[in-house]
C-alpha positions, 0 to 999 in steps of 0.5 A: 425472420424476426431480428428484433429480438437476439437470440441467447447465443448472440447476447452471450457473445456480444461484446459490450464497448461500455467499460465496466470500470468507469473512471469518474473524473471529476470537473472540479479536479480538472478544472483545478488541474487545468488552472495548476499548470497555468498559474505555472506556465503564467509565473514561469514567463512573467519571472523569466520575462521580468529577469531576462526582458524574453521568454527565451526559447529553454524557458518554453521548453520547460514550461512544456516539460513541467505542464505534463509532469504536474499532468502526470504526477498530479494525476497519479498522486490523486493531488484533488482527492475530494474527500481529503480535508484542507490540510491533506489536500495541501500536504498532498499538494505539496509532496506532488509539487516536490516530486516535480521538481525533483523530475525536473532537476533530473532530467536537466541533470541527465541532459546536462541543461540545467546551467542554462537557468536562472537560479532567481528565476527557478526559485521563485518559480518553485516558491510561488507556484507552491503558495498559489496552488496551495491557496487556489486548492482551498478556494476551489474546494471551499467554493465546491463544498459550498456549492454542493452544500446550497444547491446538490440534492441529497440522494436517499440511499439504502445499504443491503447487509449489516456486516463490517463493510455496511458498516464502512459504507454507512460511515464513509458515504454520511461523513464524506461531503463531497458524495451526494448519497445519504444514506437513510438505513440498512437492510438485512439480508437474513429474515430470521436475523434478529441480532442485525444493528449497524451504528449510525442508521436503523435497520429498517427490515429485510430483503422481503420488504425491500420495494416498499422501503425503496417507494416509502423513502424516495431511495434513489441509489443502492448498495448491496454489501453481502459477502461473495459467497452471496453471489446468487443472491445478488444476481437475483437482487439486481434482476428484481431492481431493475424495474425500480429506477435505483441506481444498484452498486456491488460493494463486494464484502471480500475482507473475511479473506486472508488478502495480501496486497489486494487491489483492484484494476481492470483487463479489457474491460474486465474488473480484476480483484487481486486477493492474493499478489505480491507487491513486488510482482505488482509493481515493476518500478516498486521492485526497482527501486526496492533493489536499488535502495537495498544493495546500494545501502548494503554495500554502503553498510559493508564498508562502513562496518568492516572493522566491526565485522573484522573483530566479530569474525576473529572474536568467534574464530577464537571462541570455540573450534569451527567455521566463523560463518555459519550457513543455514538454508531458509525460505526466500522470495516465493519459497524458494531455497536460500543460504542464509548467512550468519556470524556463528554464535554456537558451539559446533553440535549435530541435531537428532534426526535433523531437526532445528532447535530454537536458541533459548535463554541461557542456552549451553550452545551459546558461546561467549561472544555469540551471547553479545553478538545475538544480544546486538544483532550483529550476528546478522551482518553477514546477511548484507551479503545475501542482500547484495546477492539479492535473496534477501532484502534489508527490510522484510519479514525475517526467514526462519529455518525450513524446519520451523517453516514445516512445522507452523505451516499447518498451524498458523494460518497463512503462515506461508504467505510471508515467503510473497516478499523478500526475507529481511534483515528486519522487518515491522516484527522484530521493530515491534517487539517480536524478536528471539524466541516464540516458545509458544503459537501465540507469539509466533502468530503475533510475528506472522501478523506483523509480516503480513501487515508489512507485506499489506502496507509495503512502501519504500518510506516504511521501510526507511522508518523500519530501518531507522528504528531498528537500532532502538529496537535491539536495546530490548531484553527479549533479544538473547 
């Protein structure tokens, strides 16, 4: 029985150990990391042992603990990010070093051991480590640059496809000095595209002459860049490669679709592209402290403006007959059904056959106090509650009625993506301008973009901007 050969069955089902997403760890980052922490071991002992004439036995202990949190926080900040210049290496060097000390300060806070050290001692140490590793940042990536610039051989590369994500690769790879692809042109994918141009490089021919061009410019590395409705292209792309010693990398063009949140890891081995995931489900610890920030704010917000809430609620009880609160149900968090609280602004009135007409300008059914009330947003500070309820957030897009919901659904693309987060009490819309009322497609498509981009961009320091320039936004003269 020949066995030299495995049969289609068994290659099919042979399971490769090879990963298929390399973690490219690079020498110098580690070479830096190592020397990091121990400058920081260094320092810590020869300020400990010139203040106390010891290195005593707490001392080891934290040079320990800060060794794997500089280990840890470094590496998950991505502090030696290569194609960063000086400036942003160190800033982001810097950020990385305070929020070590930061977990440092908790944790002997938590275990109560902090009373134990020197204050000298602790900030110097914290003063110089940041001076020398900041300085030892730059002398390293200088040293690099100049050592790649000198003696690393540039690698000829060609970039399959003349789309946006061409056009991307061909600027990132020739600006970033750190890569050693060079990339010499692009290739286009279609024969008969005349039209084909990426700025930068020559569109040197199609896919039909593309041996050759890889014999004439010496092309050690290539990528292809195509759209995923190419797929079948490119597996045949990669076969007829194979016998030509260049390294082929897929460089999926996935941005003409509607992506929320996308991302990229990995599950056994297998290369996961999320084009469609909500950044709270993503990210446990993202979700915690959202929820943390959002009650403990709401609930700081509820004391400090209970006067002003007393008198918006006796102002509107005296306006006109009915209820101070007006509940509406809207879309929350994956589109489930929420009550939506509000100060009442309206007259008392019954919509024909349950339809929900947008407040306009000058509208009859506006009361007295609920034109102030809406001019100043102060209508929505009941919604804390719902915050504190945790249906909605303090920042995110806002909930419109199920009735709005219904009728842009179908005519605004990716309209429903919005209800992938917490609704908000603001959000990136309302500070940029799309506040009141969207009489038109149009604007309501503008607010849709805006949610959209917050979901795309969400972090817990955009919402603190957002929130800090929200009082600015109410002075606009869009609002009613």
């Amino acid at each position: 029985m020949d066995i030299s050969t495995p049969s289609t069955g068994a290659t099919a089902s042979y399971r490769r150990s090879k990963r298929l997403l390399k973690n490219h760890e690079s020498l110098v980052a580690l070479f830096q990391l190592s020397t990091d922490i121990i400058v920081a071991v260094v320092l810590l002992y020869l300020f400990a042992s010139f203040k106390m004439e010891e290195f005593p036995a707490a001392y080891r202990v934290l040079a320990v603990i800060a060794s794997f949190c500089i280990w840890f926080i470094y590496s998950a900040r991505g502090v030696y990010r290569q194609s960063s210049d000086y400036f942003r290496g160190c800033l982001r060097l810097t950020g990385a070093w305070a929020m070590m000390l930061l977990l440092l300060s908790l944790i002997g806070f938590i275990t109560k051991t902090s009373e134990i050290f020197s204050r000298e001692v602790l900030l110097l140490w914290a003063m110089s480590i940041l001076f020398a590793q900041n300085t030892s940042y730059c002398l390293v990536s200088y040293c690099s640059k100049k050592y790649k610039e000198n003696y690393e051989r540039n690698l000829p590369t060609l970039v399959i496809g003349t789309g946006s994500v061409a056009q991307h690769l061909v600027e990132s790879l020739n600006k970033n000095r750190w890569l050693p692809d060079k990339v010499i042109g692009c290739v286009k994918s279609l024969e008969k595209d005349e039209t084909a141009r990426v700025s930068g490089v020559k569109v040197l021919g199609g896919l039909e002459n593309i041996r050759s061009l890889i014999k004439e410019h010496d092309i050690r590395r290539i990528y292809i860049a195509l759209p995923m409705k190419a797929s079948e292209q490119i597996d045949g792309l990669n076969i007829d490669l194979l016998d030509m010693n260049v390294d082929v990398i897929w460089a999926p063009d996935i941005f003409a679709l509607n992506l929320i949140n996308h991302s990229v890891r990995e599950v056994a081995g297998i290369p996961l592209i999320s084009i469609n995931e909500s950044p709270l489900t993503s990210s446990r610890i993202s979700m915690v402290m959202k929820e943390l920030m959002d009650r403990s704010l709401a609930a700081i917000g509820l004391v400090l403006l209970s006067p002003v809430m007393i008198w918006v609620a006796y102002k509107v009880k005296k306006s006109s007959p009915g209820p101070v609160f007006f509940k509406q149900e809207r879309h929350g968090w994956d589109g489930k059904i929420i009550k939506v609280w509000k100060f009442r602004s309206m007259k008392l009135h019954v919509e024909e056959n349950g339809e929900v007409t947008q407040a306009t300008k000058e509208d009859p059914r506006i009361t007295e106090i609920g034109k102030l009330i809406r001019k100043t947003s102060l209508d929505e500070l009941p919604q804390l509650l719902n915050v504190l309820q945790g249906s909605m957030s303090l920042v995110g897009p806002r909930p419109h009625a199920v009735a709005h919901n219904d009728y842009y659904s179908d005519k605004i693309n990716a309209y429903l993506a919005r209800h992938r987060i917490k609704p908000g009490i603001t959000g990136l819309a309302q500070i940029s301008g799309y506040r009141g009322e969207t009489e038109t497609i149009d604007k309501m498509e503008k607010r849709v973009e805006y949610d959209l981009a917050y979901i795309n961009n969400w972090s817990l320091l955009l919402d603190l901007k957002i929130l800090l320039k929200t009082p600015m936004s109410l002075l606009s003269k869009d609002i009613y």
